[in-house]
C-alpha positions as CSV (number, residue, x, y, z in Angstrom):
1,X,-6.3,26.8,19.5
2,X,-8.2,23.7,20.6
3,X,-11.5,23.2,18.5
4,X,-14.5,20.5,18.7
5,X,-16.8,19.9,16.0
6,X,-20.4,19.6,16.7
7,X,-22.5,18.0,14.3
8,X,-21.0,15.6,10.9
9,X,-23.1,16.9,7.8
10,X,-22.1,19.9,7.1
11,X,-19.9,19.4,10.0
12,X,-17.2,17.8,7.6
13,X,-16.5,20.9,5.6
14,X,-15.8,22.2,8.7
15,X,-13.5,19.0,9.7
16,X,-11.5,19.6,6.3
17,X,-11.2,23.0,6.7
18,X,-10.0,22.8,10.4
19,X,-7.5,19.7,9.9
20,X,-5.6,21.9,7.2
21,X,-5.1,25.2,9.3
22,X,-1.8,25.1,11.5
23,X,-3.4,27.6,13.9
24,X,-5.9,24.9,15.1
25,X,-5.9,21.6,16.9
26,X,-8.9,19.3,16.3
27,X,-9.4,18.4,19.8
28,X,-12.6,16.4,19.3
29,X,-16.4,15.9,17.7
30,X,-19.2,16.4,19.4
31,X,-22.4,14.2,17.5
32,X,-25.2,11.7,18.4
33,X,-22.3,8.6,17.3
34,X,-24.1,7.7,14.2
35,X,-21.6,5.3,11.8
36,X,-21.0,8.5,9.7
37,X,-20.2,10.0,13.0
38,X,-17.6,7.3,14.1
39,X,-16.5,7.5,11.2
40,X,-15.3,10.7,11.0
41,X,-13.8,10.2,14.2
42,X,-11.6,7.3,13.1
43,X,-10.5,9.6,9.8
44,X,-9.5,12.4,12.0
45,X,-8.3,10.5,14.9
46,X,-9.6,12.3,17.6
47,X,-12.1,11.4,20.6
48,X,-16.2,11.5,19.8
49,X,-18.5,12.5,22.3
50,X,-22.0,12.3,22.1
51,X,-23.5,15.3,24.9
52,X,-21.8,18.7,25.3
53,X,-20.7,17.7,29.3
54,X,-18.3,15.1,27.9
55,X,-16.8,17.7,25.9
56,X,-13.3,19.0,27.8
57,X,-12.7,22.2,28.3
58,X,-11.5,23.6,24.9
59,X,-11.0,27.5,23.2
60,X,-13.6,27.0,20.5
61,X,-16.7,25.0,19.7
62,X,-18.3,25.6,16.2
63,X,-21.7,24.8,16.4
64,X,-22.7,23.3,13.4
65,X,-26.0,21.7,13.5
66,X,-29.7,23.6,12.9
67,X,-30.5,26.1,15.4
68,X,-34.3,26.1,16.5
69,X,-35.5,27.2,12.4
70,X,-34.5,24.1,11.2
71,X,-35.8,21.9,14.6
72,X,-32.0,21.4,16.1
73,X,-30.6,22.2,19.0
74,X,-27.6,24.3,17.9
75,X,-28.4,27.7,19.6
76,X,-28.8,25.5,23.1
77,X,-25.3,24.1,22.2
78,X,-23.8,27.6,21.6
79,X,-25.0,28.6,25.2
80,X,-24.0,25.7,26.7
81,X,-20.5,26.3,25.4
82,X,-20.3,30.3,26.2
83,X,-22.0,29.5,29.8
84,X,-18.7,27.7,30.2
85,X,-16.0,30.1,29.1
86,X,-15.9,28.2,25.5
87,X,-15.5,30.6,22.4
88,X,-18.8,29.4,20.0
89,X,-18.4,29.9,16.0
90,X,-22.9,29.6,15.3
91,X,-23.8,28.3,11.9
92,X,-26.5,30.2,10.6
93,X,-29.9,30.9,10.1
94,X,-31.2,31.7,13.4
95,X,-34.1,33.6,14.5
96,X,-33.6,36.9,16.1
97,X,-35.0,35.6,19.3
98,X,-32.5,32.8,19.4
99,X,-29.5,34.7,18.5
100,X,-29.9,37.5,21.3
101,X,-30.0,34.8,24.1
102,X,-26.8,33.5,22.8
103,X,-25.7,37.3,23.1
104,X,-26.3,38.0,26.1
105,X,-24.8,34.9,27.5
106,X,-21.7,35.5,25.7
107,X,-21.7,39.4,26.8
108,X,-22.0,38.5,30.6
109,X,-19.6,35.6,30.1
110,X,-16.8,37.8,28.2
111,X,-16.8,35.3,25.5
112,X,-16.0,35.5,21.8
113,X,-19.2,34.8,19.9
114,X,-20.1,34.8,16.1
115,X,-22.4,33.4,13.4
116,X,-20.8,31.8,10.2
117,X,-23.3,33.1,7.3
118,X,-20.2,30.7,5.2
119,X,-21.3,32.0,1.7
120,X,-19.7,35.8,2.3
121,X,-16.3,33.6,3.4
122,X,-16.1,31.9,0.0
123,X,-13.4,33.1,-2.5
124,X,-15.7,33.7,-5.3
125,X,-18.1,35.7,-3.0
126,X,-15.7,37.8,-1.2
127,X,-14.2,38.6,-4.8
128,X,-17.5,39.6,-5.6
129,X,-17.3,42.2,-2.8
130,X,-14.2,43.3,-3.0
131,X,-14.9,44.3,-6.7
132,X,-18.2,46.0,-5.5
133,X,-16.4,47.9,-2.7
134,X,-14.0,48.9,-4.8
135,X,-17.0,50.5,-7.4
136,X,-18.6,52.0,-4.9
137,X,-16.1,54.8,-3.8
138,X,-16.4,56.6,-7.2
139,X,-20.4,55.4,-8.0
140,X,-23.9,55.5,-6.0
141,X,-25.6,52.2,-5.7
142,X,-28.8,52.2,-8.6
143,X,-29.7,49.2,-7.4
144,X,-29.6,45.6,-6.5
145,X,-31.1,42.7,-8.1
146,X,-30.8,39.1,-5.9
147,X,-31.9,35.7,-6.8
148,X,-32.0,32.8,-5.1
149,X,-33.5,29.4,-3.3
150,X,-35.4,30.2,-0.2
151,X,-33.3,27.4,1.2
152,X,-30.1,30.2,1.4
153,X,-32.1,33.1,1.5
154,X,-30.6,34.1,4.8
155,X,-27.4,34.0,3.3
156,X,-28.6,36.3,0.1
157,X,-29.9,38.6,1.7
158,X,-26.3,38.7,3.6
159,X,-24.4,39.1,0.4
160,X,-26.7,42.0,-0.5
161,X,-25.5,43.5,3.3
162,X,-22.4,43.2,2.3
163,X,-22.3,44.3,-1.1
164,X,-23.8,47.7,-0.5
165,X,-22.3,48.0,2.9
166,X,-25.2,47.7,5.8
167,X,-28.4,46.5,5.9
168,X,-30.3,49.3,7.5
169,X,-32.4,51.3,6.4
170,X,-34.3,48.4,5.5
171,X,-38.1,47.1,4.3
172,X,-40.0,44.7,2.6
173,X,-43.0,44.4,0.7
174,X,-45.2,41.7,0.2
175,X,-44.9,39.8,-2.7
176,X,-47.4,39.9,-5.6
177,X,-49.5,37.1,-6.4
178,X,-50.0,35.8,-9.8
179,X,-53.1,36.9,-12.1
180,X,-55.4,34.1,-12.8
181,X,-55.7,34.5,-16.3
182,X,-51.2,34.1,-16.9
183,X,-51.6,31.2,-14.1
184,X,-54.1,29.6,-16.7
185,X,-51.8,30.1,-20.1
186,X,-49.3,27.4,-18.6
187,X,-49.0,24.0,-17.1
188,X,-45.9,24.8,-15.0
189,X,-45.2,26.2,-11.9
190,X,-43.6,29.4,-11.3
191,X,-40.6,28.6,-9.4
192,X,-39.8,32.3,-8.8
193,X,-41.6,34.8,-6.0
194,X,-40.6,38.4,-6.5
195,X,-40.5,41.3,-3.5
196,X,-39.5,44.8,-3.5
197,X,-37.2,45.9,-1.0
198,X,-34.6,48.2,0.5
199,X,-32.0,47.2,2.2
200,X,-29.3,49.5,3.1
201,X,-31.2,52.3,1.7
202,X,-30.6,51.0,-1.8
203,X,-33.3,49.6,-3.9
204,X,-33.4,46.1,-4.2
205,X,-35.9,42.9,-6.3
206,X,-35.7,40.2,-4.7
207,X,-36.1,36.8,-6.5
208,X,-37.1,33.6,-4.4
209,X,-36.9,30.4,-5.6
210,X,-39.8,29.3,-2.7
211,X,-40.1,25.6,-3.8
212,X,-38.6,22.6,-1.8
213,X,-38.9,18.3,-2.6
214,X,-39.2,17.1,0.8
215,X,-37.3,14.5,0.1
216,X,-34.2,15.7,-1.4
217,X,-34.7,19.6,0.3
218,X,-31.1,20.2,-0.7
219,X,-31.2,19.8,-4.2
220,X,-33.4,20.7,-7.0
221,X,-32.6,24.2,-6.9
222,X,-32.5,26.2,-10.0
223,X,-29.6,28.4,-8.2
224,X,-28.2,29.8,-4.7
225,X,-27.5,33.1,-5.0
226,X,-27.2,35.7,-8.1
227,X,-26.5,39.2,-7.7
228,X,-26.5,41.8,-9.8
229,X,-25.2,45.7,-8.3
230,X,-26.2,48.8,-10.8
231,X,-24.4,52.1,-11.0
232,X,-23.9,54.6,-13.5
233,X,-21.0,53.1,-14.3
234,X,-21.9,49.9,-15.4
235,X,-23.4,46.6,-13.6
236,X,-21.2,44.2,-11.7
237,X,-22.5,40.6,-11.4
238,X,-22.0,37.1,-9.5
239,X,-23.4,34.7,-11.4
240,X,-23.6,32.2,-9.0
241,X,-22.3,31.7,-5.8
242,X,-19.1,30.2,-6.7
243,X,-19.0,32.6,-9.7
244,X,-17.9,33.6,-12.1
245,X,-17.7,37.7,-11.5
246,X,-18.6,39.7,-14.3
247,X,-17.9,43.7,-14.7
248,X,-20.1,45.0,-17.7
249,X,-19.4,48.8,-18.6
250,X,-22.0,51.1,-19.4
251,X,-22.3,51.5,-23.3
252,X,-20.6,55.0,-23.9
253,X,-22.0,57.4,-26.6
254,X,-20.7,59.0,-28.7
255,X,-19.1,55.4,-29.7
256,X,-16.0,56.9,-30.6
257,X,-14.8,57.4,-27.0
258,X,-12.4,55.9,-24.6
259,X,-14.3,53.1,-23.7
260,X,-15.4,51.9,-27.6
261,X,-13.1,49.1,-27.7
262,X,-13.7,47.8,-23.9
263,X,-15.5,44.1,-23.9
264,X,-19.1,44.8,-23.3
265,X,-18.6,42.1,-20.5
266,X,-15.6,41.8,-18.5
267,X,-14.4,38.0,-15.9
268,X,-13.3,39.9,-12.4
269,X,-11.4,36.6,-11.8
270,X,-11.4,33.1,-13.3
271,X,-14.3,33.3,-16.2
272,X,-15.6,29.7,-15.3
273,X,-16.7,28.6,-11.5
274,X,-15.0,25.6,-9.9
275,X,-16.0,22.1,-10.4
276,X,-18.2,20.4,-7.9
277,X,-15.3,18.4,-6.6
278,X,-13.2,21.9,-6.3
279,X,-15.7,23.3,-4.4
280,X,-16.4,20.4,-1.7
281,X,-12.6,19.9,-1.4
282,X,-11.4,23.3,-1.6
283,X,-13.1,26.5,-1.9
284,X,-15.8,25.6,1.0
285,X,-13.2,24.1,3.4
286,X,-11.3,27.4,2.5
287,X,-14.5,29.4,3.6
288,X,-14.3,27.8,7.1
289,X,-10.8,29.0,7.9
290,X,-11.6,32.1,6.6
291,X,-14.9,32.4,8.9
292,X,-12.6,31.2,11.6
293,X,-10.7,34.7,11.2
294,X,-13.5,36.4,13.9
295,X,-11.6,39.7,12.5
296,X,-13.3,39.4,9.2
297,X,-17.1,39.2,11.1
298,X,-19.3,42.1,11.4
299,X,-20.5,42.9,15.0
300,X,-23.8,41.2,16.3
301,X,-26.0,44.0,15.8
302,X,-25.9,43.4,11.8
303,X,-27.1,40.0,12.6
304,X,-29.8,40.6,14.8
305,X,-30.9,43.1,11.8
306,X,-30.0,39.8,9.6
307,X,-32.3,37.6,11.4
308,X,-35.1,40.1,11.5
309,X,-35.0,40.7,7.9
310,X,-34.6,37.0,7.3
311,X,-37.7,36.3,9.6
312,X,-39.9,39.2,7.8
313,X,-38.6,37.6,4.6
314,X,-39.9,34.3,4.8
315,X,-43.2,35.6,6.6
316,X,-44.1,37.6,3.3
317,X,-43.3,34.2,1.6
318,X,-45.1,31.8,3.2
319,X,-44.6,28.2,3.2
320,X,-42.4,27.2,0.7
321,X,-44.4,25.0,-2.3
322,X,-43.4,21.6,-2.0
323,X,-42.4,19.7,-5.3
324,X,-41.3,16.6,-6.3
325,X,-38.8,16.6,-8.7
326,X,-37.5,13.7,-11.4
327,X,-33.6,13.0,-11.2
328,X,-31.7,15.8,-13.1
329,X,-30.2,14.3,-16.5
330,X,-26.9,15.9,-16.6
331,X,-26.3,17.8,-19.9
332,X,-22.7,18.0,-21.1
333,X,-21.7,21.8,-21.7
334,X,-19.9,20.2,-24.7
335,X,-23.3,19.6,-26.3
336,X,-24.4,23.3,-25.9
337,X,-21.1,24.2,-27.2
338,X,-21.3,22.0,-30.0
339,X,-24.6,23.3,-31.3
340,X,-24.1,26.6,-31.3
341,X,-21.1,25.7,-33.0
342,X,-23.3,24.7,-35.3
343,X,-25.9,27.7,-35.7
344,X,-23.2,29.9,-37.2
C-alpha cells in the first residue's frame, strides 16, 4: 500500500512507524519544504511535495497536520484526498462540523476514512483496555475518574469511550468555580478544573489540567491522561498514558478469606513505563501501525459523538489560563529512592 505523509512534526512518528511496516510503501511527503521538511525527505529517500496536486495518485494519505481547532488546514487536505479516490487516515481533534464534511465526501466517494485519536493505539493504553474489558463481563462500571491536560483532552475523553464501551448516553456539567476565601489561603494556581459527567451512562469526574505556556504549549504539563475504572470488584488504573497498569482488589472482610494474601495493588504488565527515548522510538511509532489497522477503528458515528463532547468540553472550560513556566529541574528517581531509604 502506497502512503504519503502530510505534515513533519508529528508527522515523523508517523514516518518511523510507516518505514518499519512491510505492508506499506512510503511513496512520498507532502509539507511546506521547510529544512526539517527536506530533511526528512533526504532520511527517507522519497519525493517532497509542497501542495496536495503534486501528490500522485497513491492508496492512503495520513493527514497529519491541525485540522481547523488548531488553525491548520488538515480537514481541507483529508477532502482533497477522498474527493480524489485517496484513502485519508485524520489526525485528531476535529470539530464535529469539520469531521462530517469529511464524511460525507468519503461516503459519496466510497472511500475508506478514519480519524487517528493515537493514544487508544498505544501498547500501554490498549493494555489498559483489554484489562478493563476483560473486568467488565463479571462487574458493573461504579465509575470513572479521568485526569488530564486540556491539551489531550480529546483523546481522554476517548480512552474513557473506550474503557466503558460507548460514549452515549452522555452529559456534562459545568465546572465549579473556586470560593474566594480557599483562592485567598494560597499563592498558587490551581492547575486542576473538575466536571461531573456521564459518559456512556457511567458516572464520570473529570480532571482538566486547563493551563497552557504559550511558548512551550507542549510541555509543562503535570500529566496526559490518568484513569481510574471502579467496580465492586476492585479499581483498575493507568497511571499515565504510557503506564504503568495497576489492578487493586477490593479489601475482603472477614480477612481470613481467599483473597487475604493478594497484593493490595497488583502491575497488569511491566510495573514501570517506558523511557522517553522508548517511547519516541518505539511504542508511538508502534501506535501508528496499529492505527493504520482501520479494522481496529470504531465507526464514524462515535466520533461525531467524540467531537461533540470534546466541543461541549472545552466550552464549559473556557480558555485555557495561560502560564509561564521556569525550565523543569529534572529530579533523579534515585534521590526519592534514596530518601525513603532513609526514613525507615
Amino acid at each position: 500500500m502506497k502512503v504519503v505523509v502530510c505534515g513533519t512534526g508529528f508527522g515523523r512518528i508517523y514516518l518511523r512507524g510507516i518505514a518499519a511496516d512491510p505492508r506499506f510503501e512510503l511513496a512520498g511527503i507532502l509539507a511546506r519544504g521547510s529544512e526539517r521538511s527536506r530533511a526528512c525527505a533526504d532520511e527517507y529517500g522519497v519525493p517532497l511535495y509542497t501542495s496536495a496536486e503534486e501528490v500522485p495518485d497513491v492508496d492512503l494519505a495520513c493527514v497529519v497536520v491541525p485540522n481547523g481547532v488548531g488553525g491548520g488546514p488538515g480537514a481541507h487536505l483529508a477532502q482533497e484526498f477522498l474527493e480524489r479516490g485517496i484513502g485519508v487516515l485524520l489526525e485528531h481533534p476535529i470539530h464535529a462540523r469539520e469531521l462530517a464534511d469529511c464524511v460525507r465526501v468519503a461516503t459519496r466517494r466510497q472511500v475508506p476514512f478514519h480519524v487517528n485519536t493515537f493514544y487508544v493505539h498505544l501498547e500501554p493504553v490498549r493494555r489498559f483496555l483489554a484489562a478493563a474489558k476483560e473486568l467488565l463481563k463479571t462487574q458493573q462500571p461504579l465509575y470513572v475518574e479521568a485526569t488530564g491536560a486540556v491539551h489531550v483532552s480529546y483523546d481522554l475523553l476517548d480512552i474513557v469511550g473506550h474503557t466503558v464501551g460507548a460514549l452515549n448516553p452522555w452529559a456534562l456539567a459545568d465546572p465549579p468555580e473556586v470560593p474566594a476565601r480557599v483562592l485567598g489561603a494560597t499563592t498558587g494556581r490551581f492547575p486542576y478544573r473538575t466536571l461531573d459527567a456521564v459518559i456512556g451512562g457511567v458516572p464520570v469526574t473529570l480532571r482538566i489540567h486547563n493551563h497552557v505556556d504559550p511558548r512551550d504549549p507542549d510541555h509543562h504539563t503535570h500529566l496526559h491522561h490518568r484513569v481510574v475504572l471502579g467496580t465492586d470488584a476492585g479499581t483498575l488504573t493507568l497511571a499515565s498514558t504510557h503506564g504503568p497498569v495497576l489492578w487493586s482488589p477490593s479489601m475482603q472482610v472477614p480477612k481470613d478469606g481467599e483473597l487475604a494474601t493478594v497484593p493490595g495493588v497488583i502491575p497488569i504488565g511491566p510495573p514501570t513505563a517506558p523511557s522517553v527515548r522508548e517511547t519516541f522510538d518505539s511504542v508511538w511509532p508502534a501506535g501508528v501501525r496499529h492505527a493504520l489497522d482501520f479494522e481496529q477503528s470504531k465507526g464514524m458515528q462515535y466520533y461525531l459523538t467524540l467531537s461533540k463532547l470534546w466541543e461541549d468540553l472545552i466550552n464549559r472550560l473556557g480558555y485555557p489560563v495561560e502560564v509561564s513556566n521556569p525550565p523543569v529541574r529534572p529530579v533523579p528517581a534515585d534521590d526519592l529512592i534514596a530518601a525513603a531509604e532513609g526514613a525507615r
